[in-house]
N, C-alpha and C positions, 0 to 999 in steps of 0.2 A: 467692264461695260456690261457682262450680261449679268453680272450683279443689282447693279445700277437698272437695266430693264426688271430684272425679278421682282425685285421692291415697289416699282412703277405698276405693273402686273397687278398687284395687292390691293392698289388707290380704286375709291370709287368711281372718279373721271377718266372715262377710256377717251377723252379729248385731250388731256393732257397728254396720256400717254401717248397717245398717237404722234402731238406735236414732238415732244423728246425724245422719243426714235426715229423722228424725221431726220430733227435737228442733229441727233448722235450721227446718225447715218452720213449728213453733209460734211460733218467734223472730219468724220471717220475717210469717207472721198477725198477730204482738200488735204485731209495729212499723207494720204498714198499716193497722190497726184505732185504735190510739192517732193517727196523721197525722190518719184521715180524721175521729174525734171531736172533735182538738182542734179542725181547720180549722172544722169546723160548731160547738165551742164558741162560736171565736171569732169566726165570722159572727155567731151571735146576742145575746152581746155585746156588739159591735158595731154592730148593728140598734138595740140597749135603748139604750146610749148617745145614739148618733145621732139616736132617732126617739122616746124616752119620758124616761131618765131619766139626769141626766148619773153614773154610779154602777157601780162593778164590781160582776160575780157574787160576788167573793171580793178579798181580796188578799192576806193570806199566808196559806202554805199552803208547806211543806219539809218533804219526806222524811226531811232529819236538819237540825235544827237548831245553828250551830255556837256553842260556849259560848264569851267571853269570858276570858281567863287572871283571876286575882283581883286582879293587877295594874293591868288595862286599866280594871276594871270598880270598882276604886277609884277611878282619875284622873275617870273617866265620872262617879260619883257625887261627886265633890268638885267637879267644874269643869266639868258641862252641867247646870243647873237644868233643862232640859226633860225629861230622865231620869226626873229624881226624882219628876217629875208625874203618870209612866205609873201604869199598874194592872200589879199581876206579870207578865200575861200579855205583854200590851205592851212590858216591859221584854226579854224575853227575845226578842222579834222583832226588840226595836231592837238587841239587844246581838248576834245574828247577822250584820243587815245591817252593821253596823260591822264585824264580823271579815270579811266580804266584802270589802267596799273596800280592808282592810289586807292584805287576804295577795292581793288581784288588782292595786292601787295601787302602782306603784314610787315610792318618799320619797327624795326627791335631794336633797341638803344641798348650797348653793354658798354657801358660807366659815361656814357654822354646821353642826352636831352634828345629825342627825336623833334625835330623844328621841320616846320611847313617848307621852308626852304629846301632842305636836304631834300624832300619825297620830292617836290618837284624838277629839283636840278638831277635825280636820279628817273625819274619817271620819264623825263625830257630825255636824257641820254638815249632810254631803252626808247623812247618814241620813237627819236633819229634813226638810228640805226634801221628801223623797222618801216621806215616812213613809204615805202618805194614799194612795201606787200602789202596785200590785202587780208594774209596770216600773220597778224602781228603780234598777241597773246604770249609769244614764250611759254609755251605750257609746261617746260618743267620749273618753272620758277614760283613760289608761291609766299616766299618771305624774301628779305633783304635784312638784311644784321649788320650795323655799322658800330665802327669802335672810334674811339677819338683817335688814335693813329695808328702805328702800325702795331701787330699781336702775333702772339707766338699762338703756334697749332699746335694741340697736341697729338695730332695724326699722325705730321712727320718729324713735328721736334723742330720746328722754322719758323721764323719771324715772317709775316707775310703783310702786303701792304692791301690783297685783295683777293679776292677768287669766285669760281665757281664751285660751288657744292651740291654734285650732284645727287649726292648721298643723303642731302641736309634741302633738296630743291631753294635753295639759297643762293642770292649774291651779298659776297661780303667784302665788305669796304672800307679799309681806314678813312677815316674823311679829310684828317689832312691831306691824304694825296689824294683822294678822290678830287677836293678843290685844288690842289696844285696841276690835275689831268684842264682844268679851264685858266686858269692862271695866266697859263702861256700855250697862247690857242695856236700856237705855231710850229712846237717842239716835235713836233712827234712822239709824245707820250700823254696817252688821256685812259687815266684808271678804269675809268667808267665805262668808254668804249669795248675795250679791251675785254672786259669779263663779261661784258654783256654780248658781246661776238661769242664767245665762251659757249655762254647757254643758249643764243638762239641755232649755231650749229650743233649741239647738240638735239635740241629739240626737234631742229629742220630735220636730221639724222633719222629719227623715229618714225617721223612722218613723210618721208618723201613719196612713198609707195602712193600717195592719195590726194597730196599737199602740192601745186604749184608752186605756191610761192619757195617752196623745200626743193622742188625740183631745178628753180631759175637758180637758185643760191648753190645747190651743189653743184650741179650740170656745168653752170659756166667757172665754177672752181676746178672742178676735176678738167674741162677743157684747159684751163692757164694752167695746171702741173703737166700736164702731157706739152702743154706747146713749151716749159723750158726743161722738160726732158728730153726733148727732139732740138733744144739751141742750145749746144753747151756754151758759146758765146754769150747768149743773153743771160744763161745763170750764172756764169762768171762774172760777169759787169754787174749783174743784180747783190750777188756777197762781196764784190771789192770796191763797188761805188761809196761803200760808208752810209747811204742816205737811209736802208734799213737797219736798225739795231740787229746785230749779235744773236738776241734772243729769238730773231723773227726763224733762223736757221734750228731751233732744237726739234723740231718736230711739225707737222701740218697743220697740226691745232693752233700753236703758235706762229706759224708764220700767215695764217689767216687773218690771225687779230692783229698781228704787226702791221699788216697788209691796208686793214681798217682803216686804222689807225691814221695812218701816213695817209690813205684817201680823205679823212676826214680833215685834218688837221693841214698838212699844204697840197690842196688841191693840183693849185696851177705848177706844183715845183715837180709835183708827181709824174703828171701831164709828161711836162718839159724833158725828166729823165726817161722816161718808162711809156712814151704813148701807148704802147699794144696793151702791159699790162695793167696801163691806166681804165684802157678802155672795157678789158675783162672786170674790172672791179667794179666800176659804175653797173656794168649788164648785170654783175653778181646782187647787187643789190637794188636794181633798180631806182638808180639813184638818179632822176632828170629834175635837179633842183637849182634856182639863183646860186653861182659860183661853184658851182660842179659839171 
């Protein structure tokens, strides 16, 4: 900026100049004024959160909302039933957040066709999932690499059907199972959920120190491990009911996204077993949507 005056300085018209260090000066106020309100937004906020209520001031909220081409927004309404659940207004936030992921997501095709299809039925996933924060970005994600089915790694020397790469800021995906995660919208196994849990807890991870919505997602997670670490009855019924997979047990990470999973996939059965933990799951994600 005092470059920008130096050069001004030099000009014959001290009327110009005059105006453009008015006007820098105005700039210069609304960008210090904006810093110092969001910072105190987001302290309090984060106070509400933290100390009253686990719940944002707001969550969308865009200066320009971006529209969905009629193409995209066909595939959406033909092959995501969660779509079609919303109310207008709903729809039109979801269909922005999807054009976000698509046009900031790089789609890597290794030995398949990347199709308009795939990015939206993956962009939809991560939308879902995310739908309930006002930080929805995933920011350690900035590719997706899909393979026609499952691929061996050469990491660990395993066939894998998907993952997070945290290393590679990647989600990867066979796409036959990624389509067999919507197939059978009732199994409790959806590829695409699962690894997208993956990387927004990680990311939440990073960011909680500053992020509400990282705070809602962890806070009321780490509240559900302490309440069935304090019932040894309910964690008992929770690994011998059968209704969670085997794999939800190796570790937090995984029992997060099995957790998902199972909320996303049979709501009402989840409910029916599990009301407490049902009810911890919905708060983790802020999830008050038709059939949840």
């Amino acid at each position: 900026m005092l470059k920008i005056v130096s050069l001004l300085q030099k000009q014959e018209s001290p009327l110009v100049f005059k105006i453009v260090v008015i006007l820098l000066g105005v700039i210069t106020a609304f960008l210090v004024v904006f810093i110092i309100s969001r910072g105190v937004f987001l302290f309090f906020e984060m106070a509400f959160v933290e100390f009253f209520k686990k719940k944002q001031f707001f969550i969308h909220f865009y200066f320009r909302k971006k529209k969905l081409s009629q193409n995209y927004r066909l595939i959406l309404k033909q092959e995501f039933s969660f779509y079609n659940k919303l109310n207008p207004i709903e729809r039109k936030n979801f269909e922005h957040r999807i054009q976000y992921f698509i046009n900031n997501w790089e789609f890597i095709g290794k030995e398949i066709e990347v199709t308009n299809a795939m990015k939206v039925k993956i962009a939809a996933t991560a939308t879902k999932i995310t739908f309930g924060f006002r930080d929805y970005k995933i920011q350690c994600i900035d590719k997706v690499v899909i393979y026609p089915r499952t691929y061996f790694s050469t990491i660990n020397q395993q066939w894998h059907k998907g993952e997070f790469n945290m290393g590679y800021n990647a989600l990867i995906f066979s796409w036959e199972d990624f389509i067999k995660g919507y197939a059978i919208e009732d199994d409790n196994l959806n590829l695409g959920v699962h690894e997208c849990i993956h990387a927004l807890h990680f990311s939440f991870l990073k960011s909680r120190r500053y992020n509400t919505s990282a705070a809602i997602f962890l806070d009321t997670f780490l509240e559900l491990t302490r309440d069935l670490d304090a019932d040894d009855a309910l964690k008992q019924k929770l690994i011998s009911s059968g209704y969670f997979r085997a794999y939800a047990f190796e570790n937090q990470f995984e029992f997060i996204s099995v957790l998902v999973e199972n909320f996303i996939e049979t709501p009402s059965e989840f409910r029916s077993q599990f009301p407490n933990i049902y009810g911890k799951v919905k708060m983790m994600l802020n999830f008050n949507f038709a059939g949840y």
